[in-house]
C-alpha positions as CSV (number, residue, x, y, z in Angstrom):
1,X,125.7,82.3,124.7
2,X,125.3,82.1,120.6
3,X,126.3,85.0,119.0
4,X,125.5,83.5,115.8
5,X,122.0,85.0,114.3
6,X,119.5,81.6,114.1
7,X,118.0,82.6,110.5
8,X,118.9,84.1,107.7
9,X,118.0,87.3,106.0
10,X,119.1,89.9,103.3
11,X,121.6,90.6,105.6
12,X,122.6,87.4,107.2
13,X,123.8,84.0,105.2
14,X,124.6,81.0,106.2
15,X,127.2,78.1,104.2
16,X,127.9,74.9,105.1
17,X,131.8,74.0,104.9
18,X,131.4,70.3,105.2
19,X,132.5,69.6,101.7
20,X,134.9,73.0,101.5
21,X,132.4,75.5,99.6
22,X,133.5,76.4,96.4
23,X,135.5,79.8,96.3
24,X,133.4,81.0,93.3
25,X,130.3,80.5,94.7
26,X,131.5,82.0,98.0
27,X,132.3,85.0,95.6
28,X,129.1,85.6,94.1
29,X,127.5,85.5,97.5
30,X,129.8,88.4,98.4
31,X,129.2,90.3,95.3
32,X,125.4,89.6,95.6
33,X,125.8,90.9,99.0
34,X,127.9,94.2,98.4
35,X,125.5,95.0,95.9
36,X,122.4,95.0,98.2
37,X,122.5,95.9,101.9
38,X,125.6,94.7,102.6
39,X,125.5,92.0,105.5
40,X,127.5,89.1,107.4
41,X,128.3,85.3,105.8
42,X,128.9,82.9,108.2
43,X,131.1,80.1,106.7
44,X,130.4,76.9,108.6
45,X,126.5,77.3,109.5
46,X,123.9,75.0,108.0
47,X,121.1,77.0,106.5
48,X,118.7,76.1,109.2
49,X,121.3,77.7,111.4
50,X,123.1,74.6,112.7
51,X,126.8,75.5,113.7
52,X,129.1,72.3,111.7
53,X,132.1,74.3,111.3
54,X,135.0,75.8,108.8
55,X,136.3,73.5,106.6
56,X,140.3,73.6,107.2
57,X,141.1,75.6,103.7
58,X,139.2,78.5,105.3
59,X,140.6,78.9,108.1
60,X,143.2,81.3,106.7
61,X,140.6,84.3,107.3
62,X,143.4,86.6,105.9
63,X,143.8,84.7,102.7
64,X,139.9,84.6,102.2
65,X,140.0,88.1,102.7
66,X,142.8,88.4,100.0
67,X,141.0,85.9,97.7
68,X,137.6,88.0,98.1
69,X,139.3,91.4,96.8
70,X,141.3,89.9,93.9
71,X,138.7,88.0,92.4
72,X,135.7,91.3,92.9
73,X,136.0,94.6,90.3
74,X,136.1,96.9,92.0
75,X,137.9,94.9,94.9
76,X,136.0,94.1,97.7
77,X,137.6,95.0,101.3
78,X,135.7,92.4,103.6
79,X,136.5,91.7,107.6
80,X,136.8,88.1,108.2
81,X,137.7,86.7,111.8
82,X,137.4,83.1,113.4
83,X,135.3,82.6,116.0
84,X,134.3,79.6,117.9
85,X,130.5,79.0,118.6
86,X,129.5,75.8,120.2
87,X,133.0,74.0,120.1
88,X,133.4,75.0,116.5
89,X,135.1,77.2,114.7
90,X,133.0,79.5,112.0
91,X,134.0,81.9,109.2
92,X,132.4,85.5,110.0
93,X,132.9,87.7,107.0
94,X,131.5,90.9,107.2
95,X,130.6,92.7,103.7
96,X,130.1,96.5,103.2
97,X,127.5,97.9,100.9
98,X,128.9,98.9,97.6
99,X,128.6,103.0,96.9
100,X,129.0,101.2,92.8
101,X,128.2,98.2,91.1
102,X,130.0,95.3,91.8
103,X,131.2,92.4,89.4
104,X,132.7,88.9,89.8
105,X,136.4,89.2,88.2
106,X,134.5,87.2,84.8
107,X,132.0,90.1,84.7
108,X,128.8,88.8,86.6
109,X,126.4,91.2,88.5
110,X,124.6,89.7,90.7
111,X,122.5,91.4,93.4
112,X,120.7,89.9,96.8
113,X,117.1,89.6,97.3
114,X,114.3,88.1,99.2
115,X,112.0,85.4,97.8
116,X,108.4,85.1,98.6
117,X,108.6,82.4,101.2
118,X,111.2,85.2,103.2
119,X,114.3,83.4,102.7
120,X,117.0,85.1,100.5
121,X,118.7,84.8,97.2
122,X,121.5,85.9,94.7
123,X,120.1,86.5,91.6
124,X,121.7,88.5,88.7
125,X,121.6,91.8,88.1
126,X,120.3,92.9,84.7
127,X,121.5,95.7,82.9
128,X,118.3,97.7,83.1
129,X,118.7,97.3,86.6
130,X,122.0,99.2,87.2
131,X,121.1,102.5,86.3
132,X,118.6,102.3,89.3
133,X,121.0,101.0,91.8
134,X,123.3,103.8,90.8
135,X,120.7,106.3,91.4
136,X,119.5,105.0,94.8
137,X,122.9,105.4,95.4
138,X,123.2,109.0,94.4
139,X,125.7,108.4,91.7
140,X,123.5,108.8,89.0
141,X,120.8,111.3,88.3
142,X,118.8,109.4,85.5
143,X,116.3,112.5,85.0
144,X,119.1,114.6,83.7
145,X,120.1,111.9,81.1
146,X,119.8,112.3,77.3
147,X,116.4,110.6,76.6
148,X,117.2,108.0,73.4
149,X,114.9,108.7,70.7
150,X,113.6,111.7,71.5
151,X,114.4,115.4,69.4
152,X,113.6,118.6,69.7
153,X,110.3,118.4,68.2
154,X,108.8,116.0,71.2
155,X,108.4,118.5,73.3
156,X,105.2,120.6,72.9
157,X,105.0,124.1,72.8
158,X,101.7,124.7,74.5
159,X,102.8,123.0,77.7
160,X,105.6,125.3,77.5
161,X,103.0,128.0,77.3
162,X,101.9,125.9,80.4
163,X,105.1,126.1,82.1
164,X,105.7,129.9,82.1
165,X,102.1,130.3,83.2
166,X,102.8,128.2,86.8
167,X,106.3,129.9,87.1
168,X,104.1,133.3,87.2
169,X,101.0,132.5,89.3
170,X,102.8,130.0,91.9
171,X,104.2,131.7,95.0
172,X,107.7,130.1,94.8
173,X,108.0,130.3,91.3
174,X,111.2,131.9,89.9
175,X,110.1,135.1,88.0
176,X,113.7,135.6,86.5
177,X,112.9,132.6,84.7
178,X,110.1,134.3,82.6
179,X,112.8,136.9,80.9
180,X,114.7,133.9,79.2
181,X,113.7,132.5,75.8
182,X,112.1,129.3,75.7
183,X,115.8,128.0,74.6
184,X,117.5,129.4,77.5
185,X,115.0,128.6,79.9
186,X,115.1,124.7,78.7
187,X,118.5,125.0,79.4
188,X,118.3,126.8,82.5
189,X,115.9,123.9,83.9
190,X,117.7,121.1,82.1
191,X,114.8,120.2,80.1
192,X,117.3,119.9,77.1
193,X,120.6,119.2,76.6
194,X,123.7,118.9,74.4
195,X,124.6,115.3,72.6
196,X,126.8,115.7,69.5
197,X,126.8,119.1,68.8
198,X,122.7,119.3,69.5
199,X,120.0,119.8,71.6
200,X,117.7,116.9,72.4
201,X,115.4,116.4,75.2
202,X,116.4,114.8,78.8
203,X,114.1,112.8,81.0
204,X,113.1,115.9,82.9
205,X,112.2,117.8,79.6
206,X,109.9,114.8,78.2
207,X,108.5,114.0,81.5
208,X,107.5,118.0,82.0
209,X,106.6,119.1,78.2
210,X,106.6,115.8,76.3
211,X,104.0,115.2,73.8
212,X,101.7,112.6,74.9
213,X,101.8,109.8,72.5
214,X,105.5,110.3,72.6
215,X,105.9,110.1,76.0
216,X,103.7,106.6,75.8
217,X,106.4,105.5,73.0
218,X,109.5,106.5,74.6
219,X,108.3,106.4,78.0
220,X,106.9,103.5,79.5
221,X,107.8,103.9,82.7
222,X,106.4,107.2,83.1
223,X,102.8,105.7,83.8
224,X,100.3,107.5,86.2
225,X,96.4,106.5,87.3
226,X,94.0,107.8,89.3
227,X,91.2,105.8,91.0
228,X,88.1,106.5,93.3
229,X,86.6,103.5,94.7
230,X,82.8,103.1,96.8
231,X,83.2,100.3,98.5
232,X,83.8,97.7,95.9
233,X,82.2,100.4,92.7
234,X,84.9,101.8,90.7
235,X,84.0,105.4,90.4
236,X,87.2,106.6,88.2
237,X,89.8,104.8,87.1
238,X,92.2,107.1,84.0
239,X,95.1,106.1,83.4
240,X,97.6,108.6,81.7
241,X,100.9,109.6,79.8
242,X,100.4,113.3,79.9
243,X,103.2,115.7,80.4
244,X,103.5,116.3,84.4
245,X,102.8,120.1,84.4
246,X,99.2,119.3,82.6
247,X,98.9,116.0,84.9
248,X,99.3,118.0,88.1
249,X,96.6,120.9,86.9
250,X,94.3,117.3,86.2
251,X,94.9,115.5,89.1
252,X,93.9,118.6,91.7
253,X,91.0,119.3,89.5
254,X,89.8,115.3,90.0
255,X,90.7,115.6,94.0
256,X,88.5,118.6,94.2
257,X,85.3,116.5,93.2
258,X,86.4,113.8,96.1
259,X,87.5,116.3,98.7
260,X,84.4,117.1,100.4
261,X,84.9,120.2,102.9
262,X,83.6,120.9,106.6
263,X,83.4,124.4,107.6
264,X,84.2,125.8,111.5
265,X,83.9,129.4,112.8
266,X,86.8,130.8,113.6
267,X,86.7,134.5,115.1
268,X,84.5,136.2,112.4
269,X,85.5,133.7,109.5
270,X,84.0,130.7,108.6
271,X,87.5,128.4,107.3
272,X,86.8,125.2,105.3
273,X,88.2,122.2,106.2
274,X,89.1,119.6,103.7
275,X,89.3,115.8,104.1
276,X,92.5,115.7,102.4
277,X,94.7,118.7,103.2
278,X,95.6,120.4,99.7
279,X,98.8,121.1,100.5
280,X,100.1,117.5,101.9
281,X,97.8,116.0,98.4
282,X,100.5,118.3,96.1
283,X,103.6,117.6,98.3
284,X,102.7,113.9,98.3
285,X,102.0,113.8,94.9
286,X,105.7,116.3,93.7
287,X,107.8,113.3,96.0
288,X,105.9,110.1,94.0
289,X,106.8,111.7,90.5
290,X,110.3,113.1,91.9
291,X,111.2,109.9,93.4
292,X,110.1,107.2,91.7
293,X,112.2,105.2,89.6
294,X,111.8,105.9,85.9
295,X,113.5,102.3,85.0
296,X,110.6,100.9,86.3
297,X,107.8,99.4,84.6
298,X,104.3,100.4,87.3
299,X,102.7,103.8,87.8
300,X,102.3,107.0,90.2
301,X,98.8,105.6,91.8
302,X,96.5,108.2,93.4
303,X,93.5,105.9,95.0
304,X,90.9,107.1,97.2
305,X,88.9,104.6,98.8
306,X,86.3,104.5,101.8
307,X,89.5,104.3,104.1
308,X,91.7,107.2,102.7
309,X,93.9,108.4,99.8
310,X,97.0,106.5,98.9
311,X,99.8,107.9,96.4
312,X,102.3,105.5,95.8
313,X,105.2,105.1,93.2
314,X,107.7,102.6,92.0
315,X,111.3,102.5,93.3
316,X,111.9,102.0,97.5
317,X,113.2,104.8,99.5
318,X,116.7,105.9,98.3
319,X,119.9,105.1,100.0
320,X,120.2,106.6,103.7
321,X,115.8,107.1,103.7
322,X,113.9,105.2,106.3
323,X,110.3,105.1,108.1
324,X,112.1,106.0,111.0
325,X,114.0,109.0,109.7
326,X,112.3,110.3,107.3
327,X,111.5,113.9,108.8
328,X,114.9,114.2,110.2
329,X,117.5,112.7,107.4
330,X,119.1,115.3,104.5
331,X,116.9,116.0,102.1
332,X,118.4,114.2,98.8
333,X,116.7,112.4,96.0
334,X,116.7,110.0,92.9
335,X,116.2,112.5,90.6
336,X,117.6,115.9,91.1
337,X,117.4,117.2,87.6
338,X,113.2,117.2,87.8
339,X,113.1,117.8,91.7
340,X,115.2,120.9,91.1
341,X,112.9,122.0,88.1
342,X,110.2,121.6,89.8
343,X,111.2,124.1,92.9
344,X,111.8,126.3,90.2
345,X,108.7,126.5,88.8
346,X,107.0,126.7,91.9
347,X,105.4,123.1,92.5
348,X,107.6,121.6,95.2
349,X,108.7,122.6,98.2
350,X,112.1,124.8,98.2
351,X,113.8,123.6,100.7
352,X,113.3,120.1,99.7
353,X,111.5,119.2,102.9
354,X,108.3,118.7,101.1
355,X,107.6,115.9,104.2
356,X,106.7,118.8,106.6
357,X,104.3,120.1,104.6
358,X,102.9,116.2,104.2
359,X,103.0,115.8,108.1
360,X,101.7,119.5,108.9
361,X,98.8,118.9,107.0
362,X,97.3,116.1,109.2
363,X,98.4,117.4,112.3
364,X,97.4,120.9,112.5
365,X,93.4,119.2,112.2
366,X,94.3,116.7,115.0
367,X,94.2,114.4,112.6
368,X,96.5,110.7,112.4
369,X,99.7,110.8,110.8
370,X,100.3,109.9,107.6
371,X,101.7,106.2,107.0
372,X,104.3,105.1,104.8
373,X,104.1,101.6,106.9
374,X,103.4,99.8,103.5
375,X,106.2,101.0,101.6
376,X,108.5,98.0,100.4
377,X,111.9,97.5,98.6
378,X,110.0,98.2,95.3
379,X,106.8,101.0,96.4
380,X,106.9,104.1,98.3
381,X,103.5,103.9,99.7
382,X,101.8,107.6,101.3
383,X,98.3,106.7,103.2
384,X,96.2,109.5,104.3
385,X,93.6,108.3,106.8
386,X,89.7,109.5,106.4
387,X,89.3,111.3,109.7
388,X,87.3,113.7,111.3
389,X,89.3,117.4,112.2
390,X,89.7,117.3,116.0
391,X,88.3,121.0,116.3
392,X,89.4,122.2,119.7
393,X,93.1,120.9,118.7
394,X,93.1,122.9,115.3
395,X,91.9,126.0,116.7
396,X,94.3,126.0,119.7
397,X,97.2,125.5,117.1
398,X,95.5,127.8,114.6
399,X,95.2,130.5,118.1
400,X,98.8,129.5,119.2
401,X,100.5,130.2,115.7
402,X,98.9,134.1,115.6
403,X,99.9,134.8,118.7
404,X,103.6,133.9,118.1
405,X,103.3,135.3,114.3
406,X,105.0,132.3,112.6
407,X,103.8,128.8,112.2
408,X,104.9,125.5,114.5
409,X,107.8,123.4,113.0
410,X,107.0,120.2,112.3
411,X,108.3,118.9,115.5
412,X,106.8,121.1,117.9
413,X,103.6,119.6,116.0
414,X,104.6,116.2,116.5
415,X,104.9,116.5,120.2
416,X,102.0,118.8,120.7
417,X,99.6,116.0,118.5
418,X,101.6,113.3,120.8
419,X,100.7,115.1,124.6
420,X,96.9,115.4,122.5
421,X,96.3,111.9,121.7
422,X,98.4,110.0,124.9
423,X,97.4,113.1,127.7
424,X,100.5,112.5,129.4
425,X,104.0,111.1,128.2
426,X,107.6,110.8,129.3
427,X,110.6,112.5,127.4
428,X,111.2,109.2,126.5
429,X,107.9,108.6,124.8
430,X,107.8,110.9,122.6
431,X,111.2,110.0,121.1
432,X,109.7,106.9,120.9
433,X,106.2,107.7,119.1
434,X,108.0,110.6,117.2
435,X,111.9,109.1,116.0
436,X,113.1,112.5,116.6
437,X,116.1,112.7,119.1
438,X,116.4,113.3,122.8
439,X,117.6,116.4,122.1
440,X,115.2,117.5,119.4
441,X,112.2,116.7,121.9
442,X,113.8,118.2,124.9
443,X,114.8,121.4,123.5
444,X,110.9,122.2,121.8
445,X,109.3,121.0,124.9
446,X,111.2,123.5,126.7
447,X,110.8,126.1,124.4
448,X,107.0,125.1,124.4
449,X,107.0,124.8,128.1
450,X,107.8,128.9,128.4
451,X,105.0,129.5,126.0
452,X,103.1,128.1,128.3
453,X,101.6,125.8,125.6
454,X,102.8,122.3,127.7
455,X,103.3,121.8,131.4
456,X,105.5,119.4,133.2
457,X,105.6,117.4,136.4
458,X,107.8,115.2,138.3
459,X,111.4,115.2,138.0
460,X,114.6,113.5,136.4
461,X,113.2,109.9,134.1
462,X,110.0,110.3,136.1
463,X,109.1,113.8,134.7
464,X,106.0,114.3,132.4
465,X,104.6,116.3,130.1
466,X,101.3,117.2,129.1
467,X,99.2,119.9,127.6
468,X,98.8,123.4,128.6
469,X,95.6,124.2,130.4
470,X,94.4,126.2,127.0
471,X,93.9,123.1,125.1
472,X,91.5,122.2,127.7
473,X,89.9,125.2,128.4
474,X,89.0,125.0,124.1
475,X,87.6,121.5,124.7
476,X,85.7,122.2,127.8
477,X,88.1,119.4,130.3
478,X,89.1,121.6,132.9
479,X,87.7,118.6,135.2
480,X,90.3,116.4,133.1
481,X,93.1,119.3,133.7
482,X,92.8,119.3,137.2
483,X,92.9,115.4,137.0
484,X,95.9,115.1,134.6
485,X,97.7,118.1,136.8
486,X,98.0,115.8,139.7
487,X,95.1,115.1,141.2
488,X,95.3,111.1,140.8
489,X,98.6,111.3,142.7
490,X,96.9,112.2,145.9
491,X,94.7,109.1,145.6
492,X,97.1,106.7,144.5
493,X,97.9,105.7,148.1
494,X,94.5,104.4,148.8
495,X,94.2,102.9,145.5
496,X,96.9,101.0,146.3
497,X,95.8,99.4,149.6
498,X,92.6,98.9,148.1
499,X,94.4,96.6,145.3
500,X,96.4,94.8,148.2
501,X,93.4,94.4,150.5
502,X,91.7,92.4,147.3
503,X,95.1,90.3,147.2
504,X,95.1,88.8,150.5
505,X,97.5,92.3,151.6
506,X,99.6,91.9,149.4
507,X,101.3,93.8,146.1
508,X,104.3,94.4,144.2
509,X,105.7,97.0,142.4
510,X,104.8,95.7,138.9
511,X,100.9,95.8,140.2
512,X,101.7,99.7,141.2
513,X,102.9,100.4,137.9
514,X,99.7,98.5,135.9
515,X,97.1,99.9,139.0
516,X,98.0,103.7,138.2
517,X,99.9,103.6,135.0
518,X,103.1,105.4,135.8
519,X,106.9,104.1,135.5
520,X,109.0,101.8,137.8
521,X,110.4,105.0,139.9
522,X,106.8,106.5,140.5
523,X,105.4,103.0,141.6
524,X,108.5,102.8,144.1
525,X,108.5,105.9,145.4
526,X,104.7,105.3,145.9
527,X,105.2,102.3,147.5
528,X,108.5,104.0,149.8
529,X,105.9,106.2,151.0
530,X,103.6,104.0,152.5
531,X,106.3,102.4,154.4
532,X,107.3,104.9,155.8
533,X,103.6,105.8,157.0
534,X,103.9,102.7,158.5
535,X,101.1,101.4,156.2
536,X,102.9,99.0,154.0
537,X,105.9,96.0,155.1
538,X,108.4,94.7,152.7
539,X,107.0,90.8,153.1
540,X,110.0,89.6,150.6
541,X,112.8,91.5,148.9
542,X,114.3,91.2,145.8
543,X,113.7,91.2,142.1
544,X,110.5,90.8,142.7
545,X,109.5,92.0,146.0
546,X,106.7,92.2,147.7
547,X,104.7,93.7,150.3
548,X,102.2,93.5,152.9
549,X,99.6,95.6,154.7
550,X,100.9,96.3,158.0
551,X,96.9,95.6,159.3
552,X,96.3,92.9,157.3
């Protein structure tokens, strides 16, 4: 059996030996490797993925190893083994992703990448570029850098006026803040810092009180624009270099006019209902500026089309960040000098899980998720589906959170919108439609299971959850509760025999499981039970057996 991957990838390269690949070359693979994602080079595969062999100077997987580190700064630890695929023998080197940049010993930078047609490259890295790779990789914070250029003067005294007025009317602003003078508090939020005996603005300062037309000049980077589109009619479209603190004030002022509301009753209040939730809007809008890489050219883009609102912002997720952890890994970020202002003053989340707040917002209306499916290498991409509020789900979450006196955590709202949308899932399921851990899933569902707020059935793999019976008391489906509470089970015997009689008498277990929709186990034991009612006959056993109607 090939062990070999049969393509290549920004992970996986293929070299032919035939004519004994040049070390250097084989070196700048490596370093262009290390400097991405890391990865395994096969020495001895063709580039369609045809195994030809090492050539015999590489067979010496210690001295390649050896040869790999002495000619990388920093060295380079590698794994390389022989292994023999398909009668021949084959190089595997295994490369580590660099926590630093990596050179060639002459002093080339290269990095890995992925063309347009899908295969990849080495291509070098220029020196613009390595500030941003040190920053994904947590070793540089590029916001708290000395911006070049910039004095004192650049920063403008009415949005500091600005400043001190969010720090008092914001909930999580830091009041202790408003006691300093404005040079203390600069340097207390690392607006400002010391280069050659004076102060001079840092990123974080210019990006948050930053004149204008110097932030276009010094700036480039720090590009944002806001767009509305009907259909194909462009009904806004601003671009901007203002300061962030006056940008922010702008931006919720422009949502406000494309935000229509709903209104539902709600005891004696009558509670409004937004398309886009407010909250998730700022949060979204905090990460794109917070995270976004500020060494690349492109802009913060708010759009709201017929389909949604996307916010997007240049630079990929940092190192560690994934769609599939994204509410679960360590909150850390590319620029910790402006995300930790900007807790300060109020505008992001504290704790640094702003993503709750982004989640929360859709689910508590019943709403879908939000999508960061389109996010690349180069774009963060947040999309906030148009939606109607399911009603009877919001009020049931609203109902449940009052009567426990604290709000849901995010994953006890994943599962709950999960059970709402499939009716009835598996343990497993929802780790699946969720990426939160076994034990994550298990220990709210338990929890929500003594609230009475889900209800299970079954037991071991087999068991189920779904809603409580309050969610479908609120949406008038008590017939659907009974259903969902077990009612099919009692008929799935003569569904069944009414699926065999209409194949000649006979069924397997895979038509059990697509007939009634339950797992592998359920169909058996179904089928277990006939039999022993004398109803059903194994006709032929194995892998795929099969049975007959005993009348048949």
């Amino acid at each position: 059996m090939r062990t070999i991957p049969k393509e290549e990838s920004l992970d996986i390269e293929f070299k032919s030996d035939l004519k004994c690949y040049p070390d250097h070359d084989l070196i700048e693979d490596i370093v262009g490797m290390t400097n991405a994602s890391g990865g395994f080079l096969f020495l001895g595969v063709e580039d369609d993925g045809e195994i030809t062999g090492v050539h015999k100077k590489h067979k010496d997987s210690i001295g390649v190893t050896a040869l790999i580190a002495n000619c990388t700064v920093p060295p380079i630890s590698v794994r390389a083994e022989m292994i023999l695929e398909e009668n021949k023998s084959v190089l595997k080197i295994e490369v580590p992703k660099s926590r630093c940049v990596v050179s060639t010993a002459s002093g080339k930078i290269l990095r890995r990448r992925i063309k347009l047609d899908g295969s990849p490259e080495v291509i070098p890295m220029y020196s613009y570029e390595i500030p941003s790779r040190l920053a994904e990789l947590g070793m540089l914070d590029y916001s708290a850098q000395p911006l070049a250029g910039a004095t004192i003067d650049d920063l403008d005294p009415n949005q500091r006026v600005r400043l001190r007025r969010i720090i008092q009317n914001r909930q999580g602003g830091e009041k202790s803040l408003l006691t300093l003078p404005d040079d203390e508090l600069d340097i207390a939020l690392r607006l400002i810092t010391e280069v050659a005996g004076k102060y001079v603005p840092t990123v974080t300062g210019m990006l948050l009180l930053g004149k204008e037309e110097r932030i276009a000049e010094l700036m480039p980077t720090a590009k944002s624009v806001f767009q509305v589109l009907e259909g194909t009619a462009v009904r806004m479209n601003e671009d901007s270099n203002k300061p962030l603190l006056e940008l922010f004030e702008n931006y919720e002022t422009y949502l406000k006019a494309w935000n229509p509301e709903s209104e539902i009753e709600y005891g004696l209040f009558r509670i409004p209902i937004p398309e886009f939730d407010w909250a998730a809007f700022r949060e979204g809008l905090v990460n794109a500026f917070c995270h976004r890489d500020y060494t690349m050219l492109g802009a913060v883009r708010v759009l709201i089309d017929d389909e949604g609102m996307i916010i997007s912002n240049p630079g990929g997720f940092i190192d560690g960040v994934n769609l599939k952890n994204l509410l679960t890994v360590e909150p850390h970020g590319r620029n910790m000098a402006l995300s930790d202002a900007m807790k300060r003053i109020g505008l992001a989340e504290k704790t640094g899980r702003g993503i709750d707040r982004i989640f929360e917002g859709s689910i508590v209306f019943g709403r879908p998720w939000p999508d960061y499916s389109e996010s690349t290498a180069r774009n963060v991409t947040l999309f906030f589906q148009r939606a109607k509020a399911d009603i009877p789900f919001a009020k049931f979450v609203a109902d449940e959170q009052n009567r426990l006196g604290k709000p849901f955590s995010v994953n006890s709202l994943m599962i709950l919108s999960v059970l709402n949308s499939e009716r009835r899932c598996t343990a497993e399921r929802i780790v699946e439609l969720t990426n939160l851990s076994e034990n994550k899933v298990r220990s709210a569902i338990e929890i929500m299971r003594e609230s009475g707020l889900v209800e299970a059935s079954g037991k071991g793999k087999d068991r189920t959850y779904i809603l409580g019976k309050k969610i479908y008391r609120e949406n008038k489906e008590t017939i659907q509760y009974v259903r969902q509470t077990d009612i099919d089970s009692i008929r799935y015997s003569e569904l069944v025999l009414k699926l065999a009689n209409t194949q000649n008498g006979i069924i397997t277990k895979q038509d059990v499981v697509k007939l009634l929709k339950v797992t592998p186990s359920q169909a058996y034991y179904v089928i277990k039970k006939l039999k022993a009612e004398g109803r059903l006959e194994l006709l032929c056993g194995g892998k795929h057996a099969k049975y007959k109607i005993t009348s048949f």
